[in-house]
Every structure is written in structure tokens, then in C-alpha cells.
N, C-alpha and C positions, 0 to 999 in steps of 0.2 A: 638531505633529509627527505626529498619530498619523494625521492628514485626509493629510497626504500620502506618509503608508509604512502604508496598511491592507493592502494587500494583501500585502503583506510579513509581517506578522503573521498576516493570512487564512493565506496558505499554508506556515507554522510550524506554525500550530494543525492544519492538515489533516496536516500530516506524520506531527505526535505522535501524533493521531488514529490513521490508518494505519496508522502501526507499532506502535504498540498493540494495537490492533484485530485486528492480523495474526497475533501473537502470543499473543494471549487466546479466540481464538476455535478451535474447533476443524476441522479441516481434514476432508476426506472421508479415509476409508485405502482408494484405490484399489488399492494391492500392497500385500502385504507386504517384497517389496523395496527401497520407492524409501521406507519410512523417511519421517525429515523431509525429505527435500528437493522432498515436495511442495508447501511453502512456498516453494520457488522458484518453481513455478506459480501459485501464490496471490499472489504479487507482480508476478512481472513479466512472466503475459501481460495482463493489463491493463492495465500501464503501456506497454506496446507497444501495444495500443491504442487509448488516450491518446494517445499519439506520433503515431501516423497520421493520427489524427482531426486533432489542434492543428496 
């Protein structure tokens, strides 16, 4: 089973990883305005380009 669902699990383990990762690390404080949601940058322009790349 595990020979033919690795990657399945590969990209479980990367997720956890990530969002972990995302959340324990600390982020730059470009403003003091934008607060946390500069963890929306921190996530998803990279997964954007991810996306273009793939």
C-alpha cells in the first residue's frame, strides 16, 4: 500500500509541515497596520508561485 500512495502521504507530511512552519515562525512587521494578515503573504504568494511554475 504504502509503494503505491507515497506521495500521498509525501504531500500530507509537507502540508503539516507548512502549516506549522507558518505559524511558529515569525513573520517580518512591515506595518503596523496590516497586523496578522501578513501571513496571508506568507502563504499565498508562494503558493501562487507554485501554481505557475506546476
Amino acid at each position: 500500500m504504502v509503494k503505491k500512495h507515497w506521495w500521498k502521504i509525501l504531500a500530507v507530511v509537507l502540508l503539516v509541515y507548512t502549516c506549522s512552519y507558518g505559524f511558529y515562525v515569525k513573520v517580518p512587521r512591515l506595518d503596523d497596520r496590516m497586523g496578522e494578515s501578513i501571513r496571508n503573504f506568507f502563504f499565498h504568494v508562494p503558493m501562487w508561485f507554485a501554481m505557475m511554475i506546476l
